[in-house]
matplotlib code that plots the C-alpha trace (Angstrom):
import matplotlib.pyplot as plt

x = [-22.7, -24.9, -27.7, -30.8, -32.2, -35.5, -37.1, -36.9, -39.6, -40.4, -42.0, -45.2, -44.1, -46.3, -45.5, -48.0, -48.2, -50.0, -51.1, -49.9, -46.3, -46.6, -48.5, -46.3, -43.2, -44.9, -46.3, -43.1, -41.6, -44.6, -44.2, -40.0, -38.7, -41.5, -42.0, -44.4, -45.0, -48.7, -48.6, -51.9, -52.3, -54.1, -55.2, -58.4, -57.9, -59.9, -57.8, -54.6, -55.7, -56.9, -53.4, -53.7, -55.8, -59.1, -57.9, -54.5, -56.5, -57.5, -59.8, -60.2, -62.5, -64.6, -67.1, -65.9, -63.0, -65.6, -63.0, -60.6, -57.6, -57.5, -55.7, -52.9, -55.4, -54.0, -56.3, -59.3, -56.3, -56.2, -60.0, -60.4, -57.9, -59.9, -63.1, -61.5, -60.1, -61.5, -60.6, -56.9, -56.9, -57.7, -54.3, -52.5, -53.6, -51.5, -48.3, -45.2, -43.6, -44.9, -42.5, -45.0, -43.8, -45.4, -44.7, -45.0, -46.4, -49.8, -53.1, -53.1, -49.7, -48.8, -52.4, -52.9, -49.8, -49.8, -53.5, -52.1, -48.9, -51.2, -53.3, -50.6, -48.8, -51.8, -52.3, -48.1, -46.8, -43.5, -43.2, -40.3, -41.6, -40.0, -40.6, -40.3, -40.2, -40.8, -38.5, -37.4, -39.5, -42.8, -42.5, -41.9, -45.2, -45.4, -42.4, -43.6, -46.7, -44.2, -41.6, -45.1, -46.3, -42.7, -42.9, -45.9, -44.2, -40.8, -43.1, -45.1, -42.8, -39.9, -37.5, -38.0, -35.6, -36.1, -35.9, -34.4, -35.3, -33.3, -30.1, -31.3, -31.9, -28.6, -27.6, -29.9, -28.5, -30.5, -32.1, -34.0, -38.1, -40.2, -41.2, -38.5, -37.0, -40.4, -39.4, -35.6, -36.8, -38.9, -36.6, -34.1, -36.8, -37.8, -35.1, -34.2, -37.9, -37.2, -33.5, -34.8, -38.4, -36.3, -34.0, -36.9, -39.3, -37.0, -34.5, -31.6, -27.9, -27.0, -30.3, -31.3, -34.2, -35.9, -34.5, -31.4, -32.2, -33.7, -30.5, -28.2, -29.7, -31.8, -30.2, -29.9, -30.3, -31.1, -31.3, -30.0, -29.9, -28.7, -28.3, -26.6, -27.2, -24.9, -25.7, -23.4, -20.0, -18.4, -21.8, -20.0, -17.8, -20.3, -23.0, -20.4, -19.9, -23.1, -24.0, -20.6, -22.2, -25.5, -27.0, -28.4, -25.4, -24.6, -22.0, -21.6, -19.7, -16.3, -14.6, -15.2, -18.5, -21.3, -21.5, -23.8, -24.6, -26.9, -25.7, -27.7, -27.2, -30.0, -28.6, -29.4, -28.3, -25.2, -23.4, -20.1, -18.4, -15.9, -18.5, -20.1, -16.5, -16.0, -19.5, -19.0, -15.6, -16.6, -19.3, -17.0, -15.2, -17.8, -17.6, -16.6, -14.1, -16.0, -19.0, -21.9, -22.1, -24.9, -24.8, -27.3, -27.8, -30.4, -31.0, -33.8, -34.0, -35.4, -31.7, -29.7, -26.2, -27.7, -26.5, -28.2, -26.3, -28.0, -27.1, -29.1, -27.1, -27.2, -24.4, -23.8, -25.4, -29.1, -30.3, -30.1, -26.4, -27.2, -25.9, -28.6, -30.8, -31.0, -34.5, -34.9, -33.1, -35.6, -38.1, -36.5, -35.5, -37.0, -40.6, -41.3, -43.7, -46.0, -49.1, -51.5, -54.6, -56.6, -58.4, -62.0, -62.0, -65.3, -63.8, -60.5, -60.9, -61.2, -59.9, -56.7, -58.1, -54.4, -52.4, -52.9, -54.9, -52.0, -49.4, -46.5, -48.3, -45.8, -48.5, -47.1, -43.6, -43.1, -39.4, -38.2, -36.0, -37.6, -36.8, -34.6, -34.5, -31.8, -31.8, -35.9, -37.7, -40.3, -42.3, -43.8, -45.9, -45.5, -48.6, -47.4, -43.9, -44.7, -47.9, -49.9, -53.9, -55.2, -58.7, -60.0, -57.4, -58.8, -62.7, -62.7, -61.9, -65.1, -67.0, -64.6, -65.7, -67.5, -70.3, -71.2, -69.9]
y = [-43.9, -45.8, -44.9, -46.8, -46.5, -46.1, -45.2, -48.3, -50.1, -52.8, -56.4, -57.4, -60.1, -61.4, -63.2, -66.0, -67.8, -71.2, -73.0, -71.7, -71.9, -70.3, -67.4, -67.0, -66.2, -63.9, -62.4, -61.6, -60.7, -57.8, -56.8, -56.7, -56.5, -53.6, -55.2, -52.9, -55.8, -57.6, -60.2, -62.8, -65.6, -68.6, -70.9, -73.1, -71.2, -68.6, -67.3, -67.6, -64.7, -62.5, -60.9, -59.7, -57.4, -58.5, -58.2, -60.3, -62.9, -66.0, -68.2, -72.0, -74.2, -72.5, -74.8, -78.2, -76.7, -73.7, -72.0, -74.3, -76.2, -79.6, -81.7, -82.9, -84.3, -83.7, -85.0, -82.3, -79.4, -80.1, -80.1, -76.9, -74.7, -76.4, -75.5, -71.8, -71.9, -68.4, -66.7, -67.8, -67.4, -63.6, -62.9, -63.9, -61.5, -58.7, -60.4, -61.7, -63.9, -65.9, -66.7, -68.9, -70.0, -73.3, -75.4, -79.1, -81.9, -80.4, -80.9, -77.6, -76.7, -80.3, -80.2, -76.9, -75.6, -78.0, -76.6, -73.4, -74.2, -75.6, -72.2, -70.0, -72.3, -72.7, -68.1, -68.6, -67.0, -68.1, -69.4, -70.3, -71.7, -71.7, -75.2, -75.9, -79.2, -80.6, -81.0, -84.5, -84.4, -83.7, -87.6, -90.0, -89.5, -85.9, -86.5, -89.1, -86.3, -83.4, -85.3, -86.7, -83.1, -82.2, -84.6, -82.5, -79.0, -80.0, -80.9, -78.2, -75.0, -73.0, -73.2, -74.9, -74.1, -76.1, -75.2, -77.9, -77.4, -79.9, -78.2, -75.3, -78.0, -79.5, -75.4, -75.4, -74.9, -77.9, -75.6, -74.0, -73.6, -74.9, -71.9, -70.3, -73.2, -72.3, -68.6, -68.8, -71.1, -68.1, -65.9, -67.7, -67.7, -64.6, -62.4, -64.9, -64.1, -60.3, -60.3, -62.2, -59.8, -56.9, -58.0, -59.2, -56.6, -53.4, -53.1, -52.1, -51.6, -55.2, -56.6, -60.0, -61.6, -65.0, -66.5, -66.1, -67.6, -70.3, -71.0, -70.7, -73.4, -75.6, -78.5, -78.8, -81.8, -79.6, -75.9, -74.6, -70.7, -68.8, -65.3, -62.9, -59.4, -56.6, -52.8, -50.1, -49.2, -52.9, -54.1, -56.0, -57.7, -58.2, -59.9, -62.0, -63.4, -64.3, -66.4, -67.9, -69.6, -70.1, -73.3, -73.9, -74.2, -77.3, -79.3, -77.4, -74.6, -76.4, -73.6, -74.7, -77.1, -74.8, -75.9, -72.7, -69.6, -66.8, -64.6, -61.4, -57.8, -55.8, -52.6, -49.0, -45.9, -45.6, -48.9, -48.6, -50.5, -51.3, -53.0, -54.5, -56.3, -57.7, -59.7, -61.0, -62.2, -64.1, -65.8, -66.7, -68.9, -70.6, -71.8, -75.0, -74.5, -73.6, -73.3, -70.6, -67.6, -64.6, -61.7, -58.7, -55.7, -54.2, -50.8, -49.2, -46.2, -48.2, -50.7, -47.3, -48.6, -51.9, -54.8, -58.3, -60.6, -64.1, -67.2, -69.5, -72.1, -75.8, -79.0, -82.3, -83.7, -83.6, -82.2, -85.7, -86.5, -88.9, -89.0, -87.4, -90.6, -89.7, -89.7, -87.0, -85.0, -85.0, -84.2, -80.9, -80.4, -76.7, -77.1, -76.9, -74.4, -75.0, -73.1, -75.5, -75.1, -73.6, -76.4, -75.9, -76.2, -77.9, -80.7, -81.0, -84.3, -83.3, -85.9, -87.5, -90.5, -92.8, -90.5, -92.4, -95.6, -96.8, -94.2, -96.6, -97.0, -95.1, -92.8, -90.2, -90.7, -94.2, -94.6, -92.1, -93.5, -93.6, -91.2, -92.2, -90.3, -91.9, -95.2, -95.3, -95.2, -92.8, -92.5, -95.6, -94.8, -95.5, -97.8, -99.5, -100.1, -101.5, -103.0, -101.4, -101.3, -98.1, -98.6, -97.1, -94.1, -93.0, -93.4, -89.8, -88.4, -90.4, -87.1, -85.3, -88.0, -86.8, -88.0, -85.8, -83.0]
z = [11.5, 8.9, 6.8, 8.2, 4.4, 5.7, 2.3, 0.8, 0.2, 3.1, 2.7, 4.6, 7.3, 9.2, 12.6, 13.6, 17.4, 17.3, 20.5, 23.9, 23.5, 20.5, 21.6, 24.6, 22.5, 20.2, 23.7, 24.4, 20.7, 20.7, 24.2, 24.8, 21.6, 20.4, 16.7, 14.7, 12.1, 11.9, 14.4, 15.3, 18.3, 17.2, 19.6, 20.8, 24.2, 25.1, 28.3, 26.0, 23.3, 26.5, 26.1, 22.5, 21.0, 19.5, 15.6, 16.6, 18.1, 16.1, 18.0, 16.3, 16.5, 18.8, 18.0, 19.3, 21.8, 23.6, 24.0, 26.1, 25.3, 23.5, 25.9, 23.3, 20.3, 17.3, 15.1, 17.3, 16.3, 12.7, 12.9, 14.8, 12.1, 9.3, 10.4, 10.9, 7.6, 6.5, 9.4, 9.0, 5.4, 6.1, 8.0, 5.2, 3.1, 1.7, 2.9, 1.3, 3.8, 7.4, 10.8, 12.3, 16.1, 17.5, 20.4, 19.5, 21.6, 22.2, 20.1, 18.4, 17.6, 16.4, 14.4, 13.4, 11.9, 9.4, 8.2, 8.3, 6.4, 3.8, 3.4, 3.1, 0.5, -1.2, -1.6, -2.6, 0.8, 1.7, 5.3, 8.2, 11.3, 14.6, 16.6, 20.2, 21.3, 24.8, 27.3, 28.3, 31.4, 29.8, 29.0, 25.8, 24.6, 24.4, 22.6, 20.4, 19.2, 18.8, 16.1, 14.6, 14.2, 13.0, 9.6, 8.0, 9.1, 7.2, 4.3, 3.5, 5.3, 2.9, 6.4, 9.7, 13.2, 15.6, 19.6, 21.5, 24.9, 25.8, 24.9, 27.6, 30.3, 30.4, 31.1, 33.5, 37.0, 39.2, 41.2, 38.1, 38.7, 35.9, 35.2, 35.2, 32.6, 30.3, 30.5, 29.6, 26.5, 25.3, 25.7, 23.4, 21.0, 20.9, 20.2, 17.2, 15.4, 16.3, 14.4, 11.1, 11.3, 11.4, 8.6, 6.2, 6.8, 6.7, 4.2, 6.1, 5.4, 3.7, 3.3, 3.3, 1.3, 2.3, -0.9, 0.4, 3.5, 1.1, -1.3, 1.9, 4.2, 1.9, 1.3, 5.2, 7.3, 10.3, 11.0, 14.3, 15.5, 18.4, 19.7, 21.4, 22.7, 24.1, 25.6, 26.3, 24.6, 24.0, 22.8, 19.5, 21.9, 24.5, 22.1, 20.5, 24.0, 24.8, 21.2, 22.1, 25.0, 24.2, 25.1, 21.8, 20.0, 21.9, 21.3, 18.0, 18.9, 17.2, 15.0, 11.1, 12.4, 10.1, 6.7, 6.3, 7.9, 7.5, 10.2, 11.2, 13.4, 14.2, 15.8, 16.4, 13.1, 15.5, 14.2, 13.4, 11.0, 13.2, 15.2, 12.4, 11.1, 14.5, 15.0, 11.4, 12.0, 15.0, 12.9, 9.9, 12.8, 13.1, 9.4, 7.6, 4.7, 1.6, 3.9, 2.2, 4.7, 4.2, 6.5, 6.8, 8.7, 10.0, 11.8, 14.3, 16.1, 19.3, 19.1, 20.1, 22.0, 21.6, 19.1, 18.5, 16.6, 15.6, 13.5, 11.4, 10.9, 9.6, 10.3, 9.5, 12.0, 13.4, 16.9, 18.8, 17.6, 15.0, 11.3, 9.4, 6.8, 2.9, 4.0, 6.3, 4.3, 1.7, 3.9, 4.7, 1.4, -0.4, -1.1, -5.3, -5.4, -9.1, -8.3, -6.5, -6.9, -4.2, -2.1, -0.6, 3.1, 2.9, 1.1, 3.9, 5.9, 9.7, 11.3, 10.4, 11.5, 11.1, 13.1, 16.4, 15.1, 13.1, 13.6, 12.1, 8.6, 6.6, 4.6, 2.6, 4.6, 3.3, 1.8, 5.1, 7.4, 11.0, 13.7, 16.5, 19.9, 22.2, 20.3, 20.6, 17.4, 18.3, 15.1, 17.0, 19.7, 23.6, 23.8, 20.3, 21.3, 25.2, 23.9, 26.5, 26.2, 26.0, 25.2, 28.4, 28.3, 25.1, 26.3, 27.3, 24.5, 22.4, 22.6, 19.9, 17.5, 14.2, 14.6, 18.1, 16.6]

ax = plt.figure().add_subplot(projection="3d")
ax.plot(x, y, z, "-o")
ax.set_aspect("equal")
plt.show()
């Protein structure tokens, strides 16, 4: 049996849902997965933050959303968290390191997390996000806004995973509802934020820091992770199993693929070593020769005859099956942190005003290879690339300009 080292001193972690999806995993992070760490909802919608209690919930924007949703505008979601700039900047105080979860494709989870990325950088808090992008059925467009959204989150975050719901579709048996397909994507998620909470936040029995989540994965092209959980007497055996087949692995799951690991278990004071050798020797499999691998472990009174093992992984090759650019790798690359100084939110343009109007004008992305999804570059629009007039598609949204704000 292993000392759970509880008197060691902890780091503040906070875990941050933005938009719905976002708040939906961490919904289910507090609620299944009993986290006693700081947690807050931020979102535009009003009914969304019902579930939490009033000091996790962050309503943005309140001003030009009233308390609904934003209908996928990402320039009105970058808006709303800038306006709300003080309210977020208060969650971020007294804390070392942020897991912010955000589901892409929508106006305030592709517009706000950036904003938010930017205020934590700017107090010096270290930050790994959690995306979630659409599923293939949610259209090209939706698409189009997630990997848009994605750019800024690779820019200014110290780690990004990103959730390829994809992956979980082609799992999928055809009879799957769609609610039930938004449900199973949560609950790979969640478990995932739970593992690398516990690890950070408690010191446990080989601890892990996020710089060495940092140093192991940064020079990644992409960052993948999976899970698996087991109960009962062969719970080793039994969780090792289950990450052996989870859907987000993909076509991965080739023995010596990873060209880095940082491989986790979160289990109860009754882990045995035993136990403990055999989950780590399934995930050294998993490695390429000379391939960096850092495990931790982590135990809680409330994982009793349970074990969670998880992965956070990167390969040579990106989420869509292409060869990873020179570019996007850069992108990703370790952010160089030198002290910025602190920006007034007064002086923050609301409206990124090129996203849409010109979204191939290269900006601050110029020199980056474009993103391809199925041979489709997508940093380009729909409208753009099928020159379709949508002049009286965007007439609607006329009343979220500045000036009738």
């Amino acid at each position: 049996m292993l000392d759970t080292n509880e008197s060691k001193t902890a780091r503040n972690v906070v875990l941050i849902g933005v938009g719905d999806a976002g708040c939906n995993v961490l919904n289910r992070v507090v609620t299944q997965w009993k986290t006693d760490t700081a947690c807050f909802a931020i979102n535009t919608d009003r009914r969304s933050l019902g579930r939490f209690a009033p000091e996790q919930a962050i309503e943005i924007g309140s001003s030009i959303a009233k308390g609904m949703g934003l209908g996928g505008n990402v320039p009105l979601g970058q808006r709303a968290a800038t306006l709300s700039h003080s309210e977020i900047e208060k969650i971020f105080w007294n804390v070392d390191i942020a897991l912010i979860i955000a589901g892409l494709g929508g106006g305030t989870g592709s517009g706000a997390t950036p904003v938010i990325l930017e205020i934590a950088r700017d107090l010096g808090i270290l930050t790994g996000v959690f995306c979630i992008l659409p599923f293939e059925f949610e259209g090209k467009y939706r698409m189009s806004r997630a990997m848009i959204g994605l750019k800024p989150i690779q820019d200014l975050a110290d780690s990004v995973f990103v959730l390829n719901n994809e992956l979980l579709f082609n799992a999928y048996d055809p009879d799957t509802s769609i609610l039930e397909a938004f449900a199973r994507s949560e609950e790979e998620l969640a478990p995932a934020l739970f593992s690398i909470w516990q690890t950070l936040a408690h010191p446990g029995v080989i601890n892990h820091d996020f710089s060495d989540i940092k140093s192991v994965l940064s020079d990644s092209t992409d960052r993948i992770f999976a899970t698996g959980f087991g109960e009962g007497e062969n719970r080793a055996k039994d969780a090792v199993n289950n990450l052996s087949v989870s859907p987000l692995l993909g076509k991965s799951l080739e023995t010596g693929k990873f060209d880095a690991i940082v491989a986790n278990i979160v289990s109860g004071p009754d882990l045995s070593l035993t136990e403990m050798n055999e989950a780590f020797n399934a995930v050294k499999k998993l490695a390429a020769k000379n391939a960096m691998v850092s495990v931790g472990a982590a135990c809680s009174e409330h994982m009793s005859k349970k074990l969670l093992l998880s992965i956070f992984a990167c390969e040579k090759q990106n989420i869509f099956g292409h060869e990873i650019t020179p570019g996007i790798k850069q992108a990703t690359g370790r952010i160089k942190r030198s002290s910025p100084a602190k920006k007034d939110p007064r002086q923050v343009s609301p409206v990124q005003t090129t996203l849409f109007e010109d979204a191939t004008a290269p900006g601050k992305f110029k020199g980056i290879d474009p993103t391809y999804y199925k041979g489709v570059n997508i940093d380009i629009p729909t409208y753009k690339r099928k020159n379709l007039d949508i002049r009286r598609i965007e007439e609607p949204q006329t009343d979220y300009e500045p000036e009738s704000l």
